[in-house]
N, C-alpha and C positions, 0 to 999 in steps of 0.2 A: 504494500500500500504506500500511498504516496501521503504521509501525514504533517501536520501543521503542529508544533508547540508551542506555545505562550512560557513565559520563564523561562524558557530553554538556558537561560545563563544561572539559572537559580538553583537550590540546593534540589526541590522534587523534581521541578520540572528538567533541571541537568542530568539528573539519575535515569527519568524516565527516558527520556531522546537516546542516551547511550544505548539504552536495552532495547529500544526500538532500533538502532541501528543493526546492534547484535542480531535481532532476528531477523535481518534482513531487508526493511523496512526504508523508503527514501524518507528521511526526515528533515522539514525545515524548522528555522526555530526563529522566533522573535526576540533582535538583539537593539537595546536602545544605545548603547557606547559602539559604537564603528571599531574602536579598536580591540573589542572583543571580538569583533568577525571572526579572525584568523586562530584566534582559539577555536571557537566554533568548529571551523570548518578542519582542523586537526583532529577532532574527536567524530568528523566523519555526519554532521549536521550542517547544514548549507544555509548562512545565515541570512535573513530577512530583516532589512531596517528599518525602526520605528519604532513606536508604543502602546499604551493599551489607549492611547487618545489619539490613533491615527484609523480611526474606524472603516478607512477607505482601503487602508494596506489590511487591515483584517477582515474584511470583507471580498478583498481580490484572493487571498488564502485560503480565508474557509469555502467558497468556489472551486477554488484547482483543486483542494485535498479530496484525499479518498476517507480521511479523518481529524479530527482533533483535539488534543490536550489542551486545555485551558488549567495553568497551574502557575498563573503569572501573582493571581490575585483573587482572594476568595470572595474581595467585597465589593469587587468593580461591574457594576452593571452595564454601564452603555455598552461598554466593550463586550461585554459575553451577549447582549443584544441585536448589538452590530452583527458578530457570528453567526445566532441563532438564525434571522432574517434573510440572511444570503444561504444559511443553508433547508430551508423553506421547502419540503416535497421530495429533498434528492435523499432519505432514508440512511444516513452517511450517519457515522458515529462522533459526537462532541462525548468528549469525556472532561466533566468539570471535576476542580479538586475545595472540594470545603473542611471545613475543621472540626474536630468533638467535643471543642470547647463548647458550639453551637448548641451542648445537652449541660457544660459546664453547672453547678452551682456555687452558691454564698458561700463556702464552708469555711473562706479566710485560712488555710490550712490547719482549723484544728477540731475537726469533724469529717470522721470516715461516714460517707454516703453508705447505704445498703441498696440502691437504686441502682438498675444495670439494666441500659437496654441493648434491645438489638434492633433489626431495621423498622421487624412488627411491631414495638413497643410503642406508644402513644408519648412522643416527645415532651418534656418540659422544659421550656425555653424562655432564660430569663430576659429583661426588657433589653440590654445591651447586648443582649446575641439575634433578637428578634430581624432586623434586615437581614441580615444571613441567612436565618431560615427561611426568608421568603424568598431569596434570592433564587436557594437551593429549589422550590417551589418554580421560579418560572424557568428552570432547566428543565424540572419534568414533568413540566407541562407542553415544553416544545415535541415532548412525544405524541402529541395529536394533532401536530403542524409537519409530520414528513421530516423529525427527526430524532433519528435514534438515539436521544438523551441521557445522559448515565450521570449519574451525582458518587463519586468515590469521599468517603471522609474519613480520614487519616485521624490518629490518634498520636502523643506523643512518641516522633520519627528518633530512630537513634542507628548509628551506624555512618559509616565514611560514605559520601556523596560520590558518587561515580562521573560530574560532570566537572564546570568549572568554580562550582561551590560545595566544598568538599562537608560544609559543617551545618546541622539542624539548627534548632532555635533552641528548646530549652536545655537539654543535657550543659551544651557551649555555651551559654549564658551564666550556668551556674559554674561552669569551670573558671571562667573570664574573671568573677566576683570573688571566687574563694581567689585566686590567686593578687587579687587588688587588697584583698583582706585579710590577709591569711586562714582566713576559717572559709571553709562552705556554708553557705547562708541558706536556710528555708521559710519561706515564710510560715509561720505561724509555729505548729510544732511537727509538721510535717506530716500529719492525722492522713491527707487525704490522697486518693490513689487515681493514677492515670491508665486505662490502658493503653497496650506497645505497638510498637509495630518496627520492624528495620527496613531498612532505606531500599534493601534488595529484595524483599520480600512483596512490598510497596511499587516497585517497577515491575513487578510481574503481575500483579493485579492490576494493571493497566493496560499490560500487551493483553492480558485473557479478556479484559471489557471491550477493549477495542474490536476482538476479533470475533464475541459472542453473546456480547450483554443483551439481555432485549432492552428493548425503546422505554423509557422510565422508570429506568432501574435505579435505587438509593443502595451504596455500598456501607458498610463500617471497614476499615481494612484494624485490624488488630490480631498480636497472639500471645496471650498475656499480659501482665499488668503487678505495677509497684506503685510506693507510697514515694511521695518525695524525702522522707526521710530514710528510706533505703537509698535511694538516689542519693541523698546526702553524705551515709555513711559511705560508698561503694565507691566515688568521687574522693572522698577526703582520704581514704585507704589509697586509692591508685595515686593521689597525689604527695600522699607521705604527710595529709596533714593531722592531729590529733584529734580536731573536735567540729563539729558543725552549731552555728547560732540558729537559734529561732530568730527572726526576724515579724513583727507584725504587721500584718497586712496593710492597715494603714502608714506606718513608714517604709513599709517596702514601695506601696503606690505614690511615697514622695518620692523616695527615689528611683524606683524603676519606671512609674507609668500604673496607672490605674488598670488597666486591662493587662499588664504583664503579672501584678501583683494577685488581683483577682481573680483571674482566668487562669493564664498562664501557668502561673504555680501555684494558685491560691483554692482553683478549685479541684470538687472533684471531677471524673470523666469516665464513667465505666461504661465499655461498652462489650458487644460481641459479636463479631462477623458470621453469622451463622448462614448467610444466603448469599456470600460470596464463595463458601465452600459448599454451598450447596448447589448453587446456579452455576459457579463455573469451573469448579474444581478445584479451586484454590488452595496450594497447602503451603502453607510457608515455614521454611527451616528453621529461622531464628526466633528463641521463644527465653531469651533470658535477658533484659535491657540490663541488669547486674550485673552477670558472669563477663558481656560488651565490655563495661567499665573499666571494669575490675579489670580483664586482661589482656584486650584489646583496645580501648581508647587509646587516640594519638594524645604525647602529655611530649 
């Protein structure tokens, strides 16, 4: 197939382009710096210039593709719009990527949720994640417009990036902090738990949507699940440090960002992939975001 990326210079979306490449796959990828092109096109991706507010270059794209990854940005609507519109009737797969913060709650990290859903479970979504889920909403609804829509949502990603962004978001944030601090930081007391998922595990549930999801399919991509206070621990061991701080949510959201503090590491996210191994067969290897840490993280 001849497929289209959005992020393609970013941590998913770089992971997913390379595995498309691997299987054989012509892939273009959306680059806003020119002089990432030639990275790009090193790893075997043929790069496209512009952004997600160049809706005339994404629209000339998701035209020529036989597919597309939209993994640029979970929260940009015109853009995924743009897409949707030109691809209108021709049955072609958009495969969008959102997040399980999008089930997130308050818990401030010092409250384990017992809440776990999976794709059937009747979502709880709190007022700061609410566009998102609608967003997620008008992707699968394009399945009644002539295209075959697929919603993927990733759960805290961990593992080396296959593209030109080799590092996830939380794992490397908390490594970044402990090492400005010397301690590992968690917010709250670290009570609340995420599920995982790894980076390579994550590129293949994208080649198998791409090539048999049906039209208004919602993914969970996860395979197991920690508290961020094992994260904490399992970070401050591989880094040789002694101890992890509670940090509180409200001072974490001064200094990190309201939505990093809350969400991010604050809340919980359980979820379980049960209809992507059921619909497409999905089985993924890595099943310990720990053991990663602990004896494969780059330090």
């Amino acid at each position: 197939m001849r497929l289209f990326v959005t992020g393609a210079t970013g941590y998913i979306g770089g992971s997913i382009a390379v595995r498309l490449v691997a299987a054989g796959h012509t892939v273009r990828g959306l680059v806003r710096d020119p002089a990432k092109s030639g990275l790009l096109t090193a790893h075997g991706i043929q790069p496209v210039l512009g952004s997600l507010e160049d809706e005339e270059v994404l629209a000339r794209e998701a035209r020529a593709a036989d597919g597309i990854v939209n993994a640029a940005n979970a929260d940009h609507l015109p853009s995924l719009q743009a897409m949707l519109r030109a691809m209108e009737g021709s049955d072609k797969p958009l495969v969008h990527t959102s997040g399980s913060s999008v089930i997130g709650d308050d818990a401030r990290g010092d409250r384990l949720s017992d809440a776990i859903f999976d794709e059937d479970t009747p979502f709880v979504v709190a007022p700061a994640k609410r566009a998102r889920h609608e967003l997620n909403g008008v992707v699968l609804a394009a399945a009644a417009h002539g295209v075959r829509a697929v919603v993927i949502c990733p759960t805290l990603i961990y593992g080396v990036g296959k593209g030109l962004n080799r590092n996830s978001i939380q794992i490397p944030f908390l490594v970044e902090q402990a090492r400005a601090h010397g301690a590992v930081r968690v917010v709250g007391r670290g009570l609340n738990r995420w599920s995982t998922v790894h980076i390579d595990d994550l590129a293949e549930l994208y080649l198998l949507a791409l090539e048999k999801a049906p039209a208004g399919s919602f993914y969970f991509a996860e395979n197991g699940e920690v508290s961020f206070a094992e994260i904490g621990e399992a970070i401050a061991a591989r880094l040789g440090m002694g101890r992890v701080e509670s940090v509180p949510a409200e001072e974490a959201a001064t200094a990190w960002g309201a939505g990093r503090a809350y969400y991010t590491f604050g809340s919980n996210s359980r979820v379980r992939a049960r209809r992507a191994r059921r619909e497409l067969a999905w089985t993924p290897r890595h099943a310990s975001a720990l053991d990663w840490i602990r004896d494969e993280m780059p330090v």
